[in-house]
MARVO-882450 format. One line per field, with one value per residue (C-alpha): residue number from 1; residue in three letters; x, y, z. Coordinates in steps of 0.02 Angstrom, whole numbers, plus 32768, in hexadecimal, padded with zeros to 4 digits. Layout:
N
k	(NUM	...);
r	(ALA	...);
xx	(X	...);
yy	(Y	...);
zz	(Z	...);
REM end
This chain:
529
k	(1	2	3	4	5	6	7	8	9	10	11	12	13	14	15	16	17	18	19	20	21	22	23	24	25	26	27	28	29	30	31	32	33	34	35	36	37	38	39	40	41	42	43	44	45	46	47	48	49	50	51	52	53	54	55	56	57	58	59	60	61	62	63	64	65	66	67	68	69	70	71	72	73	74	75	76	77	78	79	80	81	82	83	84	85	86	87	88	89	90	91	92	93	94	95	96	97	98	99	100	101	102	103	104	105	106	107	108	109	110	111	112	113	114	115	116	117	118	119	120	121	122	123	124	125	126	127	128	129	130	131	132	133	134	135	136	137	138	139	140	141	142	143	144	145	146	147	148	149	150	151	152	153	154	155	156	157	158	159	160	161	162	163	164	165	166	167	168	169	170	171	172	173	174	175	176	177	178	179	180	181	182	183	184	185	186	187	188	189	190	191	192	193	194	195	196	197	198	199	200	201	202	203	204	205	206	207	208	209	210	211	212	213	214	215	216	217	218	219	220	221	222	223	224	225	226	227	228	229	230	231	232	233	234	235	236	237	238	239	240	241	242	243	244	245	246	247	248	249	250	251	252	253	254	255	256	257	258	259	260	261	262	263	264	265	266	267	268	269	270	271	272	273	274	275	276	277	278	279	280	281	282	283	284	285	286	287	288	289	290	291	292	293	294	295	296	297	298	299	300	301	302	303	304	305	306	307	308	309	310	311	312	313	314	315	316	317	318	319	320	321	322	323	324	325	326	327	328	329	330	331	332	333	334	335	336	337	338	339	340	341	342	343	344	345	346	347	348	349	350	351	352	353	354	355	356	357	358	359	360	361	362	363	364	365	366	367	368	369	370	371	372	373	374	375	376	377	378	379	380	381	382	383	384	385	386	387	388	389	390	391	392	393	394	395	396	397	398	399	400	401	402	403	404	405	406	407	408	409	410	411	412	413	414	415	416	417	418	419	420	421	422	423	424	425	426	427	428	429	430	431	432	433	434	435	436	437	438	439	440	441	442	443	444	445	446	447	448	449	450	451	452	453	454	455	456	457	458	459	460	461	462	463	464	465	466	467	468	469	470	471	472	473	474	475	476	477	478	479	480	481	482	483	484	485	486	487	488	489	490	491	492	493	494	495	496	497	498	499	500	501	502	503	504	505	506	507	508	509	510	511	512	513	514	515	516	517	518	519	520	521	522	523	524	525	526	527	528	529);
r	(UNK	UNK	UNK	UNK	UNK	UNK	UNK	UNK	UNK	UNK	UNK	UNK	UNK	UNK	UNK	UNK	UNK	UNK	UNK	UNK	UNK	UNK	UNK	UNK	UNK	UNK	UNK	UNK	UNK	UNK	UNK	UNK	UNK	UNK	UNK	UNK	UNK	UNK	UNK	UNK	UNK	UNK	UNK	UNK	UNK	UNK	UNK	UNK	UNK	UNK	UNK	UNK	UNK	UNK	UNK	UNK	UNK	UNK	UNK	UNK	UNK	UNK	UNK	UNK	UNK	UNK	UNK	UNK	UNK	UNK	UNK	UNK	UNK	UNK	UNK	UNK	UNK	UNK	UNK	UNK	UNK	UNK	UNK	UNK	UNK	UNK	UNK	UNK	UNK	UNK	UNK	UNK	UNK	UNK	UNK	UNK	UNK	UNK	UNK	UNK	UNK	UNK	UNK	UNK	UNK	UNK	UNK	UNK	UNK	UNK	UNK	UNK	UNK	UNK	UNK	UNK	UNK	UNK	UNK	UNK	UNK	UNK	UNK	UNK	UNK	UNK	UNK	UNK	UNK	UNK	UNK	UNK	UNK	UNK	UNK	UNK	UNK	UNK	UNK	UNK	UNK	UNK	UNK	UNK	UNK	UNK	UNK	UNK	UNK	UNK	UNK	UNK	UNK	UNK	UNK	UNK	UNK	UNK	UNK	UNK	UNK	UNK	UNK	UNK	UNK	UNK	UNK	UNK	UNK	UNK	UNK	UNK	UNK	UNK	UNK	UNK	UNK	UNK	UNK	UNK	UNK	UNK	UNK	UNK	UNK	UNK	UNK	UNK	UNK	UNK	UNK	UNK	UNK	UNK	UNK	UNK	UNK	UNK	UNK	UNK	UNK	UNK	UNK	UNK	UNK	UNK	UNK	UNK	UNK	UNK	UNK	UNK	UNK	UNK	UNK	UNK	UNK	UNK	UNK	UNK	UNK	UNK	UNK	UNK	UNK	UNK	UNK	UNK	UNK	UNK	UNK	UNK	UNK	UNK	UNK	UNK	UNK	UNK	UNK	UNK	UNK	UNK	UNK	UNK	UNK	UNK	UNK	UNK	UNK	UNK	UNK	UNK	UNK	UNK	UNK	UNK	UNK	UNK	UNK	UNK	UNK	UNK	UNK	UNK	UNK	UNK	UNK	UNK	UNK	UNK	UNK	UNK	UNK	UNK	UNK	UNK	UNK	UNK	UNK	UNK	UNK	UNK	UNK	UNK	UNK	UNK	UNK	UNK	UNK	UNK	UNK	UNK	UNK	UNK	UNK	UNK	UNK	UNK	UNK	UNK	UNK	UNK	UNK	UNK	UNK	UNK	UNK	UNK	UNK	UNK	UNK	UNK	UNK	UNK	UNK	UNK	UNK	UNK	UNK	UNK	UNK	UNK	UNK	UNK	UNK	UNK	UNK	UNK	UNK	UNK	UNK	UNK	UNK	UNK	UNK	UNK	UNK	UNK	UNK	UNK	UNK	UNK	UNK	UNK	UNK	UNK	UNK	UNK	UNK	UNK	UNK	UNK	UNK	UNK	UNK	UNK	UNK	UNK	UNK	UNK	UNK	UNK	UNK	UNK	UNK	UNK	UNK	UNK	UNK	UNK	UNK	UNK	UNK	UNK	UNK	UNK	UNK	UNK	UNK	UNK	UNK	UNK	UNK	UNK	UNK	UNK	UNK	UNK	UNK	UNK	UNK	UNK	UNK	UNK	UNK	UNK	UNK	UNK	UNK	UNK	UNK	UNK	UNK	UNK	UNK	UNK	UNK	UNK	UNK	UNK	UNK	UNK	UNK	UNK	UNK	UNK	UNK	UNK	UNK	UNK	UNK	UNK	UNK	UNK	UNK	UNK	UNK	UNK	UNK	UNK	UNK	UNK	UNK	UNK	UNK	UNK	UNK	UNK	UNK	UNK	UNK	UNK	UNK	UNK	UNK	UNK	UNK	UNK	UNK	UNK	UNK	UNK	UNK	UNK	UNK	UNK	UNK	UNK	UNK	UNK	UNK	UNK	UNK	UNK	UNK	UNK	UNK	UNK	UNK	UNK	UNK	UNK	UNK	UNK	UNK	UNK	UNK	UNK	UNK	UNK	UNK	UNK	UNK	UNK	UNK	UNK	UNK	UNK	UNK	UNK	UNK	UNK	UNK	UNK	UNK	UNK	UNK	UNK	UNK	UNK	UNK	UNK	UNK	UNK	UNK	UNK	UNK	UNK	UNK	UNK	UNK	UNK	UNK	UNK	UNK	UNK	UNK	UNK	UNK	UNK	UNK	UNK	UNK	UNK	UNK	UNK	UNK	UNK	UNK);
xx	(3472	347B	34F4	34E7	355D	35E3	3622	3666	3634	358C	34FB	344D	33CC	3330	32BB	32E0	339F	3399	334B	33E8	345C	3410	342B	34CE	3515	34DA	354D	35E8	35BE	35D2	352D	34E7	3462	33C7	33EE	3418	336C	332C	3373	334F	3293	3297	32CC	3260	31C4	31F7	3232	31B2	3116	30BD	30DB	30FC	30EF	3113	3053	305B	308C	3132	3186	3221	329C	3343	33C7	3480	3506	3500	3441	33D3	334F	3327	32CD	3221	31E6	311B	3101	304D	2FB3	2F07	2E55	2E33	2DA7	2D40	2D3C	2CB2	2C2C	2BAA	2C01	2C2A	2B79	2B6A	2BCA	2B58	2BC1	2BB4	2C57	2CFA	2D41	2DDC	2E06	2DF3	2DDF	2D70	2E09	2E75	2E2D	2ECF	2F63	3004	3080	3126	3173	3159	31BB	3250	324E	3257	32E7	3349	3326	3356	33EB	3419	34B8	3504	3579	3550	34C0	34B5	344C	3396	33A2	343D	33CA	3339	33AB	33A4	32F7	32CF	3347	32D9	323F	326B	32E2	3273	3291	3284	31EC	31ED	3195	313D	3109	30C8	3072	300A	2FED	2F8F	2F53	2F07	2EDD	2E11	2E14	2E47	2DC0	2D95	2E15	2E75	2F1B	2F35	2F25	2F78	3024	3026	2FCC	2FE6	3046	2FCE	3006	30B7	314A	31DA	325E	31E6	3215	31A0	31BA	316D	318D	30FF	3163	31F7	31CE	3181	3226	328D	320A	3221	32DB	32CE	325A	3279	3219	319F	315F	30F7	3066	306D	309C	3099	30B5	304C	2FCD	2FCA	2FC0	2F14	2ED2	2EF5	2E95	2E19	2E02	2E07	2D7F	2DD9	2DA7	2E64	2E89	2EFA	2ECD	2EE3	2F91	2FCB	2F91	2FF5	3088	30FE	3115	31AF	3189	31EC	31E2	3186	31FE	31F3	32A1	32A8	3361	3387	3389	3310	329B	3262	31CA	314D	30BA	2FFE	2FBC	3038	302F	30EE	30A4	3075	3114	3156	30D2	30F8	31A4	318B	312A	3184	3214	31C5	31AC	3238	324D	32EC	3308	32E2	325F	3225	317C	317B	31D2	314F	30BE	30F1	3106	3065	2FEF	3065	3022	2F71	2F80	2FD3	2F47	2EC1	2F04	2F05	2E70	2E0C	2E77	2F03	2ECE	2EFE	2F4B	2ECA	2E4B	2E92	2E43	2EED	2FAE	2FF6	308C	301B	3017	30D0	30C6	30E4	3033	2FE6	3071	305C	2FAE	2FC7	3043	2FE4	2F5A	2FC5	2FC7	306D	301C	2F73	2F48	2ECA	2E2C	2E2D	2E24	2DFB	2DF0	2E90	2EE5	2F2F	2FB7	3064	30EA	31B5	3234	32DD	3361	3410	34B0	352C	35FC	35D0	3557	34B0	343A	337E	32E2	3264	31D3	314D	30B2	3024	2FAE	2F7F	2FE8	2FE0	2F74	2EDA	2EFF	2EE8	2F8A	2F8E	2F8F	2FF4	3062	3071	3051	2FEF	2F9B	2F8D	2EE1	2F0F	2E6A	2DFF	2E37	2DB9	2D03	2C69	2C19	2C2F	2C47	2CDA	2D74	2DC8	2D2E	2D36	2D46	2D9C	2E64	2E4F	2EEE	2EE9	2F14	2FCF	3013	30AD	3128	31EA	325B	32F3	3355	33D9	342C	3489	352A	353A	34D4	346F	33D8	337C	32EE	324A	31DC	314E	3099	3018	2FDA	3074	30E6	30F5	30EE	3188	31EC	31CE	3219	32B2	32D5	32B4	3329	33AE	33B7	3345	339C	344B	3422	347D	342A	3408	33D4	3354	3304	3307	32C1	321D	318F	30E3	304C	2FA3	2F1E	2EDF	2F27	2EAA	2E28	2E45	2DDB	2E50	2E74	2EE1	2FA4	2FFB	30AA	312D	313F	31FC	31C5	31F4	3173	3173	3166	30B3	3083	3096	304A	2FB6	2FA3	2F89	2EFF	2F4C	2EE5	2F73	2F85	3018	306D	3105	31C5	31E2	312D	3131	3084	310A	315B	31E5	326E	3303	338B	3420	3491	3506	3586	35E9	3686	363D	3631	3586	351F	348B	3411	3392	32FF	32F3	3247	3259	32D4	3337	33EB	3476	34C5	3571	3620);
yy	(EACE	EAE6	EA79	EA55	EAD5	EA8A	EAE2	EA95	EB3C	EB63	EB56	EB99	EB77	EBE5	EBF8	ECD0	ECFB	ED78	ED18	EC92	ED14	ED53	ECA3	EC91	ED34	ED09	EC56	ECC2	ED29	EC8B	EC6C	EBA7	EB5A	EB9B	EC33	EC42	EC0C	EC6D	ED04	ECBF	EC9D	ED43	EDA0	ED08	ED6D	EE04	EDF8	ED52	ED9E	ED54	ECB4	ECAA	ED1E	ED39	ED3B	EC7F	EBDC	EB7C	EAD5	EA8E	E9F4	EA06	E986	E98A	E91A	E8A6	E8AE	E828	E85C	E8FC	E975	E9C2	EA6B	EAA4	EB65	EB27	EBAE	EB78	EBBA	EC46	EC17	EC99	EC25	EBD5	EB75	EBE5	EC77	EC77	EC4D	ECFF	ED4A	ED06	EC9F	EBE3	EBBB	EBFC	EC79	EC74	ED27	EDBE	EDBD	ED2F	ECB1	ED05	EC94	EC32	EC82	EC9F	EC0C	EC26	ECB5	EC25	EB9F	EC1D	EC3D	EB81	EB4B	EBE0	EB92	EAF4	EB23	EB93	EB2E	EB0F	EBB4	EC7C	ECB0	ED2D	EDBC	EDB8	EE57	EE1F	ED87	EDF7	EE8F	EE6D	EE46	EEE1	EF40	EEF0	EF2F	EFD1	EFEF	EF9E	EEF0	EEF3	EE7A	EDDB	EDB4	ED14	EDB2	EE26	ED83	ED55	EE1C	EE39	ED7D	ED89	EE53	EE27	EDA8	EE47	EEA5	EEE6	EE8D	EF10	EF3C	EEE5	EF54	EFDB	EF88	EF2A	EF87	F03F	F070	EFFB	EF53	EF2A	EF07	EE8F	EF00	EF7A	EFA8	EF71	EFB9	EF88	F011	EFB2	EEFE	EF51	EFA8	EF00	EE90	EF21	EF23	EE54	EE72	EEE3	EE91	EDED	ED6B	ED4C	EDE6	EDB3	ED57	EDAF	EE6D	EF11	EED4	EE4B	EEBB	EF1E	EE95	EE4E	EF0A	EF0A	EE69	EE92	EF3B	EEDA	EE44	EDB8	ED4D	ED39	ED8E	EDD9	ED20	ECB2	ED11	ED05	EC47	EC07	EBA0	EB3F	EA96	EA21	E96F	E8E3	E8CF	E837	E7BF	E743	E6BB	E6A3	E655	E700	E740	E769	E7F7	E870	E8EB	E94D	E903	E930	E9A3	E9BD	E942	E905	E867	E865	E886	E7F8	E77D	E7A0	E780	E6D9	E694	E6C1	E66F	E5D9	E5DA	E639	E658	E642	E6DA	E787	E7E1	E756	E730	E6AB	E736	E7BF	E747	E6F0	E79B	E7D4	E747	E73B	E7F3	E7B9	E738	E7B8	E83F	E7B9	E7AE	E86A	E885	E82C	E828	E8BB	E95C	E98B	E90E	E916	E8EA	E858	E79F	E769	E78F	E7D9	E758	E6BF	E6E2	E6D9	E61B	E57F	E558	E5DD	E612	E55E	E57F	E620	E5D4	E536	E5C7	E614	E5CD	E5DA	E5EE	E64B	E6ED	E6E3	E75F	E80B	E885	E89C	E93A	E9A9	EA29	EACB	EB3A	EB96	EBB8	EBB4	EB35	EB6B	EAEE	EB1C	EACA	EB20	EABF	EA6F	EA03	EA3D	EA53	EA8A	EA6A	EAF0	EB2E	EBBC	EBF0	EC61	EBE6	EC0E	ECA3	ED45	ECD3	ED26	EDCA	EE1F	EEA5	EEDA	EF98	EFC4	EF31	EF00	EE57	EDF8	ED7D	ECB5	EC6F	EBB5	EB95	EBAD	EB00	EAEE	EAB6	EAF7	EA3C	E9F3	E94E	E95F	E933	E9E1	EA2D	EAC4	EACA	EB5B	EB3A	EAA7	EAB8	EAB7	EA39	EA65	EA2B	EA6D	E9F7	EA0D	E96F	E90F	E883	E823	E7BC	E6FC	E757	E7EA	E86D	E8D2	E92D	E9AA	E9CE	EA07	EA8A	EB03	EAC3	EA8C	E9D8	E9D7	E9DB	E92F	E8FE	E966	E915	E885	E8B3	E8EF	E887	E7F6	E847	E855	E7D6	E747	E765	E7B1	E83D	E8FE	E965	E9FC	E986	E928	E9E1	EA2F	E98D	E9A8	E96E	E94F	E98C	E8FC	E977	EA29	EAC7	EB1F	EB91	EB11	EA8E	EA11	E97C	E91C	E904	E98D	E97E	E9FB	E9ED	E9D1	E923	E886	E889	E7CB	E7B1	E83B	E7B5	E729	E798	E7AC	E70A	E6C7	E732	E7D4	E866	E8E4	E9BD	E9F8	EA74	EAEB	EAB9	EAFB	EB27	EB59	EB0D	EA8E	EAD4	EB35	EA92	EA8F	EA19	EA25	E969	E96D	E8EC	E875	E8E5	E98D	E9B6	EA22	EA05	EA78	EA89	EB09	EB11	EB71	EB82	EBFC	EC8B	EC39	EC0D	EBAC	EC25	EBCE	EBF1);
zz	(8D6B	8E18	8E88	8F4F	8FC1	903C	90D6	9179	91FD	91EB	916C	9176	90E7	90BA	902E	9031	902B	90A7	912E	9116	9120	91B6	9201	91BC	9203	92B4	92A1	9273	9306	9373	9373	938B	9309	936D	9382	92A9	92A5	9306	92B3	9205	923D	9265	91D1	9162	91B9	9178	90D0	909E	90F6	9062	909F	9162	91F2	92B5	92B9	92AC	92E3	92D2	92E7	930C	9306	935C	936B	93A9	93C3	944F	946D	9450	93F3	9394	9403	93D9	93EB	93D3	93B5	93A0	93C8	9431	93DF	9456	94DE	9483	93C9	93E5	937D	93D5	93C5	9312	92F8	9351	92BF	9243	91E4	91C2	91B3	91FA	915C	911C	9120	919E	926A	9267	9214	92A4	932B	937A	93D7	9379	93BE	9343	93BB	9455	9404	93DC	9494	94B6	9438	947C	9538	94F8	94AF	954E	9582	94EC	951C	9537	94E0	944D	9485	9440	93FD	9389	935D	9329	92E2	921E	922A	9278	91F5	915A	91A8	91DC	912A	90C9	905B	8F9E	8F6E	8F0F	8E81	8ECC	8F64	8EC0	8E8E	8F2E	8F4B	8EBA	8EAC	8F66	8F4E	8F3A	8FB8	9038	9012	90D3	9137	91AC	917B	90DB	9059	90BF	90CE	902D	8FA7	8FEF	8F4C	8ED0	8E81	8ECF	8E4F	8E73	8EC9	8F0C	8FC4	904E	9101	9199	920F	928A	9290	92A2	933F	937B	9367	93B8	9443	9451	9446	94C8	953F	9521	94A9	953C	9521	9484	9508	9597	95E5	9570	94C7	94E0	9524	9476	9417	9465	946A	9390	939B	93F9	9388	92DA	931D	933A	93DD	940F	94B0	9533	95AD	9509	94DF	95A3	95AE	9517	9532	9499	94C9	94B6	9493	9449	937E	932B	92D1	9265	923A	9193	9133	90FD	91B0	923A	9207	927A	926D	92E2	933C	9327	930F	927D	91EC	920C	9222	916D	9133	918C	9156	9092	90AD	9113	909B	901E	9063	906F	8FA3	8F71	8EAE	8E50	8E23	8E3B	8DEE	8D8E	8D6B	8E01	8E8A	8E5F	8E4E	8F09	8F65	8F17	8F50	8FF6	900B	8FEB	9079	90F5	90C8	90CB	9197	91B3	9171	91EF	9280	928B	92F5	93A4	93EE	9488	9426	93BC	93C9	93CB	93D6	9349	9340	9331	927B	927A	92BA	925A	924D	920F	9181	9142	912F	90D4	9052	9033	8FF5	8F73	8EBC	8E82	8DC8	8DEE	8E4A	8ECA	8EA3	8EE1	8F1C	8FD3	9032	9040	90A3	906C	909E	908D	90FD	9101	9131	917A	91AF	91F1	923C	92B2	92BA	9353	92EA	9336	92BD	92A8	9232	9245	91DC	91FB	91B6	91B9	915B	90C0	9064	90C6	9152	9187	9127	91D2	91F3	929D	929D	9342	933F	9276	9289	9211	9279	922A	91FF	9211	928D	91E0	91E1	928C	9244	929D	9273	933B	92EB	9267	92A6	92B8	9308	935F	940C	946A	94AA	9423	93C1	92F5	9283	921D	9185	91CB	91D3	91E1	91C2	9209	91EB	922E	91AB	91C1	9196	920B	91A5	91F5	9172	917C	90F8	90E2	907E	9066	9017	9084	904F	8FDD	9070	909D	8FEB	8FB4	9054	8FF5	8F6C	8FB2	9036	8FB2	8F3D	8FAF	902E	8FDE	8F3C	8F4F	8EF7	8EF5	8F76	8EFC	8E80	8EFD	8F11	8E3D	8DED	8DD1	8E5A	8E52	8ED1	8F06	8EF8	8F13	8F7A	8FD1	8F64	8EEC	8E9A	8E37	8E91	8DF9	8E1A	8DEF	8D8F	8D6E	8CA3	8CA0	8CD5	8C6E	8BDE	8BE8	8CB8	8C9D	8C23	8C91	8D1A	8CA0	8C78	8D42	8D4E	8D80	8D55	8D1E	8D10	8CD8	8D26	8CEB	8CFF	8DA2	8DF4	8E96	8EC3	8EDF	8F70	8FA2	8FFF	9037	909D	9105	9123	91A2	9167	91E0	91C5	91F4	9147	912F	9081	9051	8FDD	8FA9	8F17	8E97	8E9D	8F28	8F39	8FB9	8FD1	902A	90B3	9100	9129);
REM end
């Protein structure tokens, strides 16, 4: 059984082991909580490149005593001006693919927001230097990382999908089938993160580096280039929020999903269960997710292109609305249409009490397959989210920025607590917040425990075609009955799937005291001192 960790320094939190220590060691150095992340993000890139990348876009909620609100950070990418509707017509396809150059059609934003949390967090005392912040990463890629088996899995799983795609098979089939432990070096990234060490994290979008980078673009066939790279900018913005009695929530705006994750749990709070994990708790958050999907799914995209702000649905008016539509006894039909994706979340707290909820992602696993061969970047294909129809609501328009499922969570609780959470999974993002967050705050439940029970997933992942709810088997035998019997259409999943993501959560507790949590779904761990 595993049991939360307590420290009172420093914690970081990561679903790979290395990449916490990473973040960890840069806190005992005297580093603050950005710059951990920063250094864990790093090394997550590196020894995770299954599931995340510096070849794509990242998201960030920081908060630290004394300021008002969390602050927001946007590593999001624009579709280059090239990605157009006319233009992909040009290549002969009908639709934007998934895979290869084509998928590779926004600029890479996660390497921008690092640069903007460590601006940010500029006068909270002498910097670290960037090189320190990007040495272990660098190490792993150059030394080499020993594999996971959930990497060995998606490898040989994703192997035919590859087919073609530049780079793929040459860094991570070039000895045949990968087995757990096998050693993976990336002699290419490693060179690139001592180059941004070096030359500062600017570098990435504009001047030499930056200059390489659009040149392996242009050579592989994507339409991202040297203007798109040097025109990108992260933006900081303030976080939605929702108040709720177990605290105010906080999440990021459009075009993320945060404000999904926020809907479930206000409705949800407006028809709270008795108890946890009970037939009425997993029923609620389920058809509170239908309501909140049922809103993104006709109005969440780029925020310059929404009918309406995001944080109406966050008023009175409209949440009453959505609860009044949920049947406490009786599921609502489905499915609609879903969104994939993977990615990592990484949260960390330094002793002064600052403290940061981040996640990354590539897209799907291994993104758009598409491994830069000067640089060693594998590049993200989240604008295969873009559709070439002009009148769908993410239509493709160049500098139009993607829709993300990406959503890193924070929460200030009634009692002092500060929380950090969040997770891997695409559509099951938002839906595993739920979970935990209910668990924990909603319910008083142990942290840990609010991440190992078992979870459950509304619909498909992409490449998928089941749209049932998904439960993890450990699962009450009599609460899947009651499920069954309101109309759920149920698949069974194993104990501890990780179709169900890959969480974790960090509370900061009144005292200074420092409480983590990591799942074991992943091969993660709590890093503190």
């Amino acid at each position: 059984m595993l049991h939360p960790r307590f420290a009172h320094r420093g914690m970081v939190v990561s679903s790979h082991h290395l990449a916490a220590q990473a973040g960890l060691r840069v806190l005992q150095g005297g580093g603050n909580a950005v710059e951990a992340m920063v250094a864990a993000a790093a090394a997550i890139s590196v020894v995770y490149p299954h599931m995340n990348g510096i070849g794509g876009d990242g998201f960030w909620l920081i908060d630290a005593p004394g300021w008002d609100q969390p602050k927001a950070i946007m590593g999001v990418g624009r579709a280059a001006q090239a990605a157009t509707r006319e233009w992909y017509t040009g290549q002969r396809v009908d639709a934007i693919p998934g895979r290869g150059p084509l998928a590779a059609n926004t600029v890479a934003g996660t390497i921008s927001g690092w640069d903007a949390a460590l601006r940010m967090a500029a006068d909270w005392g002498e910097p670290l230097p960037l090189a320190r912040l990007l040495e272990d990463a660098a190490y792993y890629a150059r030394d080499g990382i020993p594999v996971t088996a959930a990497h060995c899995t998606d490898v040989i799983g994703k192997a035919d999908q590859m087919d073609g795609v530049p780079g793929w098979h040459d860094l991570f089939m070039a000895g045949g089938d990968p087995r757990p432990g096998d050693r993976l070096k990336q002699p290419a990234m490693a060179e690139t993160l001592e180059t941004l060490g070096r030359d500062g994290l600017d570098s990435f979008y504009r001047g030499p580096l930056a200059e390489r980078i659009a040149a392996d673009l242009a050579a592989v066939g994507s339409p991202v280039s040297a203007d798109d790279m040097a025109n990108h900018q992260a933006m900081e913005t303030a976080p939605l929020s929702v108040a709720t009695s177990a605290g105010i929530l906080y999440n990021t705006p459009p075009p993320t999903q945060g404000l999904v994750s926020l809907i479930i749990l206000a409705l949800y709070d407006r028809m709270r269960a008795d108890a946890a994990d009970s037939f009425d708790h997993v029923h609620r958050l389920v058809e509170a997710t239908k309501q909140a999907f049922l809103v993104r799914d006709q109005h969440l995209t780029d925020p310059d292109y929404m009918d309406r702000p995001a944080a109406d649905w966050l008023g009175n008016g409209p949440l009453s609305e959505m609860t009044s539509a949920i049947n406490p006894a009786v599921a609502l039909p489905w499915p609609q249409p879903m969104n994939p994706g993977d990615t990592v979340w990484l949260g960390a707290v330094d002793q002064a009490g600052r403290s940061v909820s981040f996640i990354h992602s590539i897209y799907w696993e291994f993104g758009s397959g598409v491994v830069l061969p000067g640089t060693g970047i594998q590049w993200q294909n989240r604008g295969s989210s873009f559709s070439l129809d002009p009148g769908a609501l993410n239509a493709l328009l160049p500098g139009r920025l993607p829709f993300h499922t990406n959503n890193p969570a924070l929460a200030r609780l009634p009692d002092g607590r500060v929380m950090l959470y969040g997770t891997m999974g695409g559509d099951g993002q938002p839906q595993t917040q739920s979970a935990v967050f209910s668990r924990y705050a909603m319910h008083g439940g142990d942290l840990q425990a609010a991440i190992t029970a078992p979870r459950w997933l509304l619909g498909r992942r992409w490449g998928e075609e089941a749209t049932a709810l998904r439960l993890e088997g450990r699962m009450d035998p009599a609460v899947i009955q009651s499920l069954t019997n309101a109309g759920h259409e149920i698949d069974l999943l194993g104990d501890f799937d990780s179709l169900l993501g890959h969480a974790g959560a960090i509370v900061r507790h009144a005292d200074g005291r420092l409480e983590g949590a990591t799942d074991p779904r992943a091969d993660g761990t709590v890093a503190a001192y």
